[in-house]
C-alpha positions as CSV (number, residue, x, y, z in Angstrom):
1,X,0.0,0.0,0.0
2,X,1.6,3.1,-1.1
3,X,1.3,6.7,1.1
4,X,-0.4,9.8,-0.1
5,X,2.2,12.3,-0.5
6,X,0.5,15.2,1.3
7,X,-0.4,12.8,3.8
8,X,1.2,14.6,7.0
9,X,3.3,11.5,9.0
10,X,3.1,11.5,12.6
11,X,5.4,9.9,14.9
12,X,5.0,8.4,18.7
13,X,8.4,9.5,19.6
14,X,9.8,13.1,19.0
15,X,13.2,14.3,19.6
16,X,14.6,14.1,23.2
17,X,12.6,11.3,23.9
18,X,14.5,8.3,26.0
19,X,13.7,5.1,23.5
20,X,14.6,1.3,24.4
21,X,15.5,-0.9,21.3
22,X,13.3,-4.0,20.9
23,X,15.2,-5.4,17.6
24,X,18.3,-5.3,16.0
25,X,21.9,-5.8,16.9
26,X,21.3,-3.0,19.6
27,X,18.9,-4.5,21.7
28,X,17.9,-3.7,25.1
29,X,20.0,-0.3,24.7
30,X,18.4,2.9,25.9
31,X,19.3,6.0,24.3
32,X,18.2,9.8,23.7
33,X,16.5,10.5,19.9
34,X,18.5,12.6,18.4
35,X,16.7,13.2,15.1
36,X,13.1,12.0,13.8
37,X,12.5,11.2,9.8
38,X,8.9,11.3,9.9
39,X,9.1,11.0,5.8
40,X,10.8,7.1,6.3
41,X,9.3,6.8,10.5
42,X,12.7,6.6,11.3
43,X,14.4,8.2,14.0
44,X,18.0,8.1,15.3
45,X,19.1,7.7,18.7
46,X,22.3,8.0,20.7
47,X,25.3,5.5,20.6
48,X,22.8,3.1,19.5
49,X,22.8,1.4,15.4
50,X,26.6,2.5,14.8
51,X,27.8,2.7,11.6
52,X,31.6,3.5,10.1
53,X,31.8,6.5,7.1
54,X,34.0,7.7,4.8
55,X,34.4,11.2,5.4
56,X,36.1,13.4,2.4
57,X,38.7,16.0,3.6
58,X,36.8,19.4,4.0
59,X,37.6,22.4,5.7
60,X,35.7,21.5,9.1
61,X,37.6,18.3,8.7
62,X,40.6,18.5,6.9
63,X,42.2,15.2,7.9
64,X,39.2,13.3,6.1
65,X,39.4,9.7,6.9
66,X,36.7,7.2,8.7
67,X,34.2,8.7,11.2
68,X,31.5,6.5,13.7
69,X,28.0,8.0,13.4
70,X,24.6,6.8,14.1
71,X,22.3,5.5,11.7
72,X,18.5,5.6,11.6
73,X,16.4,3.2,13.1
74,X,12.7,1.6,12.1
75,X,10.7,3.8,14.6
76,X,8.9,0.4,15.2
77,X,11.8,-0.8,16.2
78,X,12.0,1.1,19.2
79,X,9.6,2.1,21.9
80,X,9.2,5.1,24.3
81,X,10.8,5.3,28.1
82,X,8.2,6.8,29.9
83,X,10.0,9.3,32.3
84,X,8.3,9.0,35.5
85,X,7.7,5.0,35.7
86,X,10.9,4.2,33.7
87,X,9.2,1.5,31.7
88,X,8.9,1.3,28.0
89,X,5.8,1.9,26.8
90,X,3.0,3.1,24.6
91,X,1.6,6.3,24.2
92,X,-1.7,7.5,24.3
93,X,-3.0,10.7,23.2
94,X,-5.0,13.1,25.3
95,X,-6.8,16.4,25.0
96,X,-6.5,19.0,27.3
97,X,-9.3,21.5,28.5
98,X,-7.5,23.7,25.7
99,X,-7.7,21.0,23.1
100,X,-4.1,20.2,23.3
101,X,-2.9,17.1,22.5
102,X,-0.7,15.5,24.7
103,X,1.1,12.0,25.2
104,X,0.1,9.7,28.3
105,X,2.1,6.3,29.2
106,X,-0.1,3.8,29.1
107,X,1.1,1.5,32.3
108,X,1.4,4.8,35.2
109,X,-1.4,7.3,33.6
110,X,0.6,10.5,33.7
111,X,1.5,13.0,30.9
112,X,4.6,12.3,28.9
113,X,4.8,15.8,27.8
């Protein structure tokens, strides 16, 4: 099934979140998101799916040579710390009384954000 491409992607986990890894080479690390790719629902978390580059010699870098960065993960490969309980858990949405949506863990009840 292929995606509209106005359709607007929306992710469970945004940047800064605290993630667990479920699958992979990585898992059972916990690590800060760094970056979401909502385009792909990947997102890329820290220390965590390490990968060696090639980097060219530039003027930041002019030594060039091979560099460790952090590639990005399957966003359902990964599931949400919730920062009061420290469990991983889902996320449930919420309105306020404003009509703001927020994020709730599912296992203690209180507001992720």
């Amino acid at each position: 099934m292929t995606k509209k491409t106005n359709e607007r992607n929306v992710l469970p986990i945004k940047k800064g979140d605290t993630v667990t890894v479920l699958a992979g080479k990585d898992k059972g690390k916990e690590g800060k998101v760094l970056r979401t790719v909502p385009e792909t629902e990947r997102v890329v978390v820290e220390k965590v799916n390490m990968m060696k580059k090639a980097m060219r010699p530039t003027q930041a870098n002019p030594q060039g040579g091979i560099s460790t960065i952090e590639a990005p993960l399957a966003v359902s490969n990964v599931m949400l710390v919730c920062p009061h309980c420290k469990k991983p858990t889902r996320a449930a949405r919420r309105r306020t009384d404003e009509g703001k949506k927020i994020r709730v863990c599912k296992k203690c009840g209180k507001d992720i954000d």
